[in-house]
C-alpha positions as CSV (number, residue, x, y, z in Angstrom):
1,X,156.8,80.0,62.2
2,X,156.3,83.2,60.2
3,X,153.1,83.9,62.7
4,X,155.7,84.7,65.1
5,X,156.7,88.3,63.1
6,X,156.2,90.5,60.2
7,X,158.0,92.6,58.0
8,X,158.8,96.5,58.7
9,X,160.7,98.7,56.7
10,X,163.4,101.3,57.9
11,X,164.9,104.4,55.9
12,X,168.8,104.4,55.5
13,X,170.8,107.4,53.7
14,X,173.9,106.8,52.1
15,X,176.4,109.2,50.6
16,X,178.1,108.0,47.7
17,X,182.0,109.9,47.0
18,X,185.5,110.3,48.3
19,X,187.0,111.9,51.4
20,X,183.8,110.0,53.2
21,X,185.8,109.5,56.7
22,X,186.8,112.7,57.3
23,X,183.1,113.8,56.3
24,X,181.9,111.3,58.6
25,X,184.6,112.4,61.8
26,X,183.2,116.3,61.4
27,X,179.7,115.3,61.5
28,X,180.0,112.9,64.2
29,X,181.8,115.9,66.1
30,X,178.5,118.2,65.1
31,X,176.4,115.7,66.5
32,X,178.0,115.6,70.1
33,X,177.8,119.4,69.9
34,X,174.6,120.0,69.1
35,X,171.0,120.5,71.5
36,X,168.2,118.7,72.0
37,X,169.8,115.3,71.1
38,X,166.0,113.6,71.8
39,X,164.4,115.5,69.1
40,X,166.6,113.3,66.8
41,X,166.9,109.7,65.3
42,X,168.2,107.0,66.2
43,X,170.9,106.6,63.9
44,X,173.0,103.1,65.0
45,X,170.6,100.6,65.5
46,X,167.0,99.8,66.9
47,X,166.7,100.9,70.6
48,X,163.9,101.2,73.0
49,X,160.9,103.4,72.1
50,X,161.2,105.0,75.2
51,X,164.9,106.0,75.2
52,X,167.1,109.3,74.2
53,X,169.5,109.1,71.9
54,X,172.8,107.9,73.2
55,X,174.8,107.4,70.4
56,X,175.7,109.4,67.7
57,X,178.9,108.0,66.2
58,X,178.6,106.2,63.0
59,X,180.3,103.1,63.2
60,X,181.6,103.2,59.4
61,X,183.2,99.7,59.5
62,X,179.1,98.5,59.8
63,X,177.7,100.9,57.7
64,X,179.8,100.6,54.7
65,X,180.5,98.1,52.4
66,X,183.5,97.6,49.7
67,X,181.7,99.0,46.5
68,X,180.5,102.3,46.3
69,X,179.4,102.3,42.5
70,X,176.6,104.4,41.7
71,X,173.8,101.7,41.2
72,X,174.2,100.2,44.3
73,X,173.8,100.7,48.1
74,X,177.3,100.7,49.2
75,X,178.4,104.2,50.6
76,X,178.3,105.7,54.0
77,X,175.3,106.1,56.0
78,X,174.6,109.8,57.1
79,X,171.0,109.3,58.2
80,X,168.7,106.7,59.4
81,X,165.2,106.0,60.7
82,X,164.1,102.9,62.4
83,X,160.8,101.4,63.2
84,X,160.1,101.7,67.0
85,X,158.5,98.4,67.2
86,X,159.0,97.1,70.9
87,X,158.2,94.3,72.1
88,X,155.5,94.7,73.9
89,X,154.6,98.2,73.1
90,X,151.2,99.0,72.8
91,X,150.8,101.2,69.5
92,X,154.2,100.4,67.3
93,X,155.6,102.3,64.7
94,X,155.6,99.5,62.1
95,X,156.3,101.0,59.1
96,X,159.1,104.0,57.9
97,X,159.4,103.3,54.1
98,X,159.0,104.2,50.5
99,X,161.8,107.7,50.7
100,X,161.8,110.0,48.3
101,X,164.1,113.2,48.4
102,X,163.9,116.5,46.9
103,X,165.3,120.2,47.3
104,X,165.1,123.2,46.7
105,X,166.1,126.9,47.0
106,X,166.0,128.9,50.4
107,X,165.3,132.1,50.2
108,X,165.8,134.9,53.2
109,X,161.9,134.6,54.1
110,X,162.1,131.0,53.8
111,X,165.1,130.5,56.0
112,X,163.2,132.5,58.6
113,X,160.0,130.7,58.8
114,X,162.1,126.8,58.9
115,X,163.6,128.9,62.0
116,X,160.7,129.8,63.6
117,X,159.1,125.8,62.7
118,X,162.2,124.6,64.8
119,X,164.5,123.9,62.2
120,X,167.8,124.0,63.8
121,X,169.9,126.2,61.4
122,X,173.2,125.5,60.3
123,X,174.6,128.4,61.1
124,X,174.2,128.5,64.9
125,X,176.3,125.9,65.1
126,X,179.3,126.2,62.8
127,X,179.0,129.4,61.9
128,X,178.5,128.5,58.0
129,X,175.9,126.7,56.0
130,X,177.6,124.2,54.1
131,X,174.2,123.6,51.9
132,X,173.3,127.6,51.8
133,X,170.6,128.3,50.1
134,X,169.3,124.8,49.5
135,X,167.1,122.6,51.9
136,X,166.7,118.8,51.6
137,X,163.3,117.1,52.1
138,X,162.7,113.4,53.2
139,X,159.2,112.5,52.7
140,X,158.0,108.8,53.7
141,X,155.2,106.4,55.0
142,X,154.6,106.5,58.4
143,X,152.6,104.2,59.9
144,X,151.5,102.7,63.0
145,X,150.3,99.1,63.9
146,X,150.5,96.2,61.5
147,X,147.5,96.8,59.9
148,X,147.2,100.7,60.6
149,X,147.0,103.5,58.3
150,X,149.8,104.9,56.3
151,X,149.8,108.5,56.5
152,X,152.5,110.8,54.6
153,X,155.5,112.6,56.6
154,X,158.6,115.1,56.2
155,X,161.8,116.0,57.9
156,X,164.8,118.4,56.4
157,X,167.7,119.7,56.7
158,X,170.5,122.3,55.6
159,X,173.4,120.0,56.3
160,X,172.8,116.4,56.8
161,X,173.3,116.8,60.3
162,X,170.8,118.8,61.9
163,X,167.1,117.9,60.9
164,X,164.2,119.1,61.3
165,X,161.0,118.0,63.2
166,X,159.0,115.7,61.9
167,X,155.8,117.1,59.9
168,X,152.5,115.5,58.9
169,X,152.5,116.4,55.1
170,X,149.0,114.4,54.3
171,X,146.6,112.0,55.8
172,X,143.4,110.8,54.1
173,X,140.7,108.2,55.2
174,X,142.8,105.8,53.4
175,X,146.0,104.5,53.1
176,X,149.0,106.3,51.7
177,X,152.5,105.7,50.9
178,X,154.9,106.6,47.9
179,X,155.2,110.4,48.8
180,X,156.3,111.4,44.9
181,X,157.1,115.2,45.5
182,X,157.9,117.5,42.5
183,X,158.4,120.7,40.6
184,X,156.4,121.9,37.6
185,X,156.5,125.4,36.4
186,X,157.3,126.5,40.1
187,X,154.5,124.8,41.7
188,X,155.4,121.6,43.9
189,X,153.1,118.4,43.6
190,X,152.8,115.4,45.1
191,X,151.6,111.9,43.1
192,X,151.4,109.2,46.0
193,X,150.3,106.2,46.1
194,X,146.1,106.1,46.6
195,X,145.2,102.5,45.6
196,X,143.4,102.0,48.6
197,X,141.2,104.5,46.9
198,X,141.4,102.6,43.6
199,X,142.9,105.8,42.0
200,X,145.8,107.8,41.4
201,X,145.5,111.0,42.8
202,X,147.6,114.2,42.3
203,X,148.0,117.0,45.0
204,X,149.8,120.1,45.3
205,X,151.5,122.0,48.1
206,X,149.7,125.1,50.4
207,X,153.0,127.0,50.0
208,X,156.7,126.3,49.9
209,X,157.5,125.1,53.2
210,X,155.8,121.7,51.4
211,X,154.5,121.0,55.0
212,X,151.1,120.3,53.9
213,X,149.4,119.2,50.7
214,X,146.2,119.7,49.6
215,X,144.0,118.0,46.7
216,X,144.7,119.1,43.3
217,X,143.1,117.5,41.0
218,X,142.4,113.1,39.9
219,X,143.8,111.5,36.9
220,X,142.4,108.3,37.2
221,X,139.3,106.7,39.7
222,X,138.3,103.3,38.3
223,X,138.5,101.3,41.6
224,X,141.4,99.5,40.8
225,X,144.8,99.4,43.4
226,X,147.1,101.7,41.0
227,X,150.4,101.8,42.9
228,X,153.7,103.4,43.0
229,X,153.5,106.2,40.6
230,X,155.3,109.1,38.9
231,X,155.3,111.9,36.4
232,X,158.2,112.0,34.1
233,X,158.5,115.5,32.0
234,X,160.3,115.0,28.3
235,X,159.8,117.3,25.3
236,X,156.9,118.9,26.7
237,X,154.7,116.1,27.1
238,X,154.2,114.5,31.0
239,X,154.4,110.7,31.0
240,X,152.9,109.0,34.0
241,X,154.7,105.8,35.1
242,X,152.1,103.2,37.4
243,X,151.1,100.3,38.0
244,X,148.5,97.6,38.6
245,X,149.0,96.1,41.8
246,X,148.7,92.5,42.1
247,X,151.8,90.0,43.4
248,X,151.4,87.3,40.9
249,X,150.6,89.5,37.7
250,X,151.2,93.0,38.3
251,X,150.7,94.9,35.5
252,X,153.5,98.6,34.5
253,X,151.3,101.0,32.6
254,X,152.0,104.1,30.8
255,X,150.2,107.2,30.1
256,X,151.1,110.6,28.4
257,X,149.5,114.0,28.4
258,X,150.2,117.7,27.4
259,X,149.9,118.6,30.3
260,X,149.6,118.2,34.5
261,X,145.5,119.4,33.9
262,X,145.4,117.9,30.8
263,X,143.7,114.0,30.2
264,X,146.1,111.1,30.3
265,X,145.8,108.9,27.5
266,X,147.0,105.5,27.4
267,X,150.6,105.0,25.7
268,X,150.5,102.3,22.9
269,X,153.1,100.7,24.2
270,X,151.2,100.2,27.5
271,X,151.6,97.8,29.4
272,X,155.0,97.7,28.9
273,X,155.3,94.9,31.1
274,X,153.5,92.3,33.4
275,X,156.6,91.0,35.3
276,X,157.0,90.8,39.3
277,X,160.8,91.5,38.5
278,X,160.4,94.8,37.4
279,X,156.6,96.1,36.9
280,X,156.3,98.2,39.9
281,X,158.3,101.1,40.4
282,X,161.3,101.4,43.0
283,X,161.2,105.2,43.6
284,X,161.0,107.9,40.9
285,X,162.7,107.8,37.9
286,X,165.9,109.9,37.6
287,X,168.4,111.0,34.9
288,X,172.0,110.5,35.5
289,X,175.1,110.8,32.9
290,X,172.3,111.6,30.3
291,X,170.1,108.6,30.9
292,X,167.2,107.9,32.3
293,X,167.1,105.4,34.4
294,X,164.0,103.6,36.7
295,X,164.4,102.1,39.8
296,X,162.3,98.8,40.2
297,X,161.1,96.6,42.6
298,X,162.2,92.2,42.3
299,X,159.3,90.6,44.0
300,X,159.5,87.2,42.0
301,X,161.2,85.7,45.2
302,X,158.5,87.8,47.7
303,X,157.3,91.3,48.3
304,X,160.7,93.9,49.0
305,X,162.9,91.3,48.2
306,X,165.2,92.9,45.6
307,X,165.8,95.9,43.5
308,X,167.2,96.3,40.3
309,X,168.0,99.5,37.7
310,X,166.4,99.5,34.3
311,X,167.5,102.3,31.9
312,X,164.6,103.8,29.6
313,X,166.2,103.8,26.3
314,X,163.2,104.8,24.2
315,X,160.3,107.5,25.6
316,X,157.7,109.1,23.3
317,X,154.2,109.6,22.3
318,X,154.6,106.2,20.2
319,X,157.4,104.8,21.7
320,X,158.6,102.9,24.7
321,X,161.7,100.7,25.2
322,X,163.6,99.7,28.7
323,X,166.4,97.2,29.1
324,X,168.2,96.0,32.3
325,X,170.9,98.2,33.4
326,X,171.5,96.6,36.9
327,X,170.1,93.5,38.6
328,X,169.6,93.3,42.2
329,X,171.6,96.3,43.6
330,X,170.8,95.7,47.4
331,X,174.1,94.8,49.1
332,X,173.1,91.0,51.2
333,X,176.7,91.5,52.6
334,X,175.1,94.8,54.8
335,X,172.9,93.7,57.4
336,X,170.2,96.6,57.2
337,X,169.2,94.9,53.7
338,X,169.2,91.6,54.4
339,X,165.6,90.5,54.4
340,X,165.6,93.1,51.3
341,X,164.1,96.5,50.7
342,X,162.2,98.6,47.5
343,X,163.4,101.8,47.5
344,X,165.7,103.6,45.5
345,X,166.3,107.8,45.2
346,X,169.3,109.6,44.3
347,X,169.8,113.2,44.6
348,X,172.8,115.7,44.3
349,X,172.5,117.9,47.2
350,X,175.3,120.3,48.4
351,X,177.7,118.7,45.7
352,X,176.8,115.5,47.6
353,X,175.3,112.5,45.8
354,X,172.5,111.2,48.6
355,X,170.9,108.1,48.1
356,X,167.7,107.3,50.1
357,X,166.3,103.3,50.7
358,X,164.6,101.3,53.0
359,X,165.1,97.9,54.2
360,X,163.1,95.2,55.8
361,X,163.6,93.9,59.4
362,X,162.0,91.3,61.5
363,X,159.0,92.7,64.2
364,X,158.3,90.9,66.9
365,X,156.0,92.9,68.9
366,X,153.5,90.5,70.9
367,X,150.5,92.4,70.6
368,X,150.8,93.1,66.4
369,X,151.5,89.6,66.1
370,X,148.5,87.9,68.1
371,X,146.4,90.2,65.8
372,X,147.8,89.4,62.7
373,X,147.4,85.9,63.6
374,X,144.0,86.6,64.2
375,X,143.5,88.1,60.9
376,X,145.0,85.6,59.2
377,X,143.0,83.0,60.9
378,X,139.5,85.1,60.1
379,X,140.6,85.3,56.4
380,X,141.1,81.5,56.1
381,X,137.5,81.2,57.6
């Protein structure tokens, strides 16, 4: 009866550390404080498209679960997006997925313009930034309709409390997800996901506000689906991270340069591997007590099914080794990852560790469903 629905993926931040419920009581209190509530999330659970937010306390009993070790998703939630599917509603969002996070510095003439953009300062509020002079940026896949367009988007904030609108960071004539954003030399990039285009694509931001991103510059256009990738910087050389998309026989390459606009030549250990457990990419990879480690996606038992943690123990112009660090980190036991999810992206933000996922729910909507019966009916014709 799987004609009946399809999967859609939601964005869930979790904060991992002590003193969590008195964290959780102050914000909850800064939540019933603050304007313009409708601008906002829903945080608790999936409610009419149509509808204000009515609730803003986090019911922590739901939201977290007993292990809160790093390589997993047990924490507290402090943020959330859901899919505003609706049953019958005409043009559904179908599809919040694929987080990534990244910060950076606020200066004076910064702090001003995210002011004047409608960012809703910590400071009017409390009185005192508790992230001063850092901002927080959650870019993700937004897209509409079953079979729509992704298209790339950003929210932020000062104090994991009050956010930001919602900007449109990048839309092509194909679809996008896997919004990659970082820092090089002080320039910010972007290296999504263009396999629709059947090439990997990098692009670079107008200015710092990283509310748009223009073209920079293609590293590879051979028609093939080349999917969740990223740039990893070590000893001064740039090693690209991608894949091959397939289901059955994806295939994890490697590539190294000298520099961002310089050629990327194939690694000789690539490909380092051709397994649905662990070829395609989970979110970027990320050092942490030293090491660096790569978030990957399990999709020998489906698509989004599991994640688990693999730690690079070898990187260089000749060299590649990985071994597995942690299998299947997504918590069954919490019910926003129960039919699974593929993302993984740690920061340290405020002295915070943040951690942003997705997970995969059930959609029902009517009119998404007739048409992907449809589809699927045409395709077997």
């Amino acid at each position: 009866m799987g004609f009946l629905y399809f999967s859609s993926f939601n964005i869930n931040l979790i904060e991992k550390g002590e003193n969590l419920e008195e964290r959780e009581k102050s914000e909850a209190i800064e939540r019933e404080k603050g304007e313009n509530l409708e601008e906002r999330v829903k945080i608790d659970a999936i409610e009419d498209g149509e509808e204000r937010l009515k609730r803003v306390k986090i019911e922590a009993s739901e939201e977290r679960v007993e292990r809160d070790e790093f390589f997993s998703t047990g924490g507290r939630c402090v943020y959330r997006l859901m899919a505003d599917t609706g049953l019958f509603k005409r043009d559904p969002v179908c599809i919040l997925a694929d987080p990534f996070l990244f910060k950076k510095s606020v200066e004076k003439s910064d702090e001003e313009n995210s002011e004047k953009k409608g960012v809703e300062s910590s400071e009017k509020s409390t009185g005192k930034s508790e992230a001063e002079g850092e901002e927080l940026f959650l870019f993700y896949e937004y897209q509409c309709k079953r079979y729509g367009r992704g298209e790339l988007r950003m929210r932020k904030t000062r104090d994991l409390v009050h956010w930001s609108e919602e900007w449109t960071v990048l839309r092509e004539d194909f679809h996008l997800s896997f919004p990659n954003v970082f820092e090089d030399n002080g320039e910010y990039y972007m290296i999504p996901e263009t396999g629709a285009d059947g090439s990997i694509r990098l692009y670079k931001a107008t200015d710092e506000s990283l509310t748009n991103f223009r073209p920079y510059r293609t590293i590879i256009k051979d028609g093939r689906k080349w999917a969740d990738s990223d740039i990893v910087k070590k000893d001064g050389k740039y090693y690209l991270f991608t894949s091959i998309y397939s289901r059955k026989a994806p295939e994890a390459r490697l590539f190294v340069a000298d520099s961002l606009d310089g050629e990327f030549k194939e690694h000789p250990c690539s490909p380092y591997s051709t397994s649905p457990a662990n070829a395609r990419n989970a979110g970027r990879i990320f050092e942490h007590e030293g090491k660096l480690f790569r978030p990957v996606q399990d999709n020998t038992k489906g698509y989004g099914k599991q994640l688990s943690i693999m730690e690079i123990t070898a990187l260089s112009p000749d060299s590649y080794s990985e071994t597995l660090h942690r299998e299947h980190i997504l918590d069954a036991g919490d019910k926003f990852y129960k039919r699974g999810g593929h993302q993984f992206c740690p920061i340290t933000f405020a002295g915070r560790t943040i951690i942003a996922t997705d997970g995969k729910q059930r959609n029902y909507n009517i009119r998404e469903n007739i048409n992907g019966y449809c589809h699927h009916l045409c395709k077997r014709g």
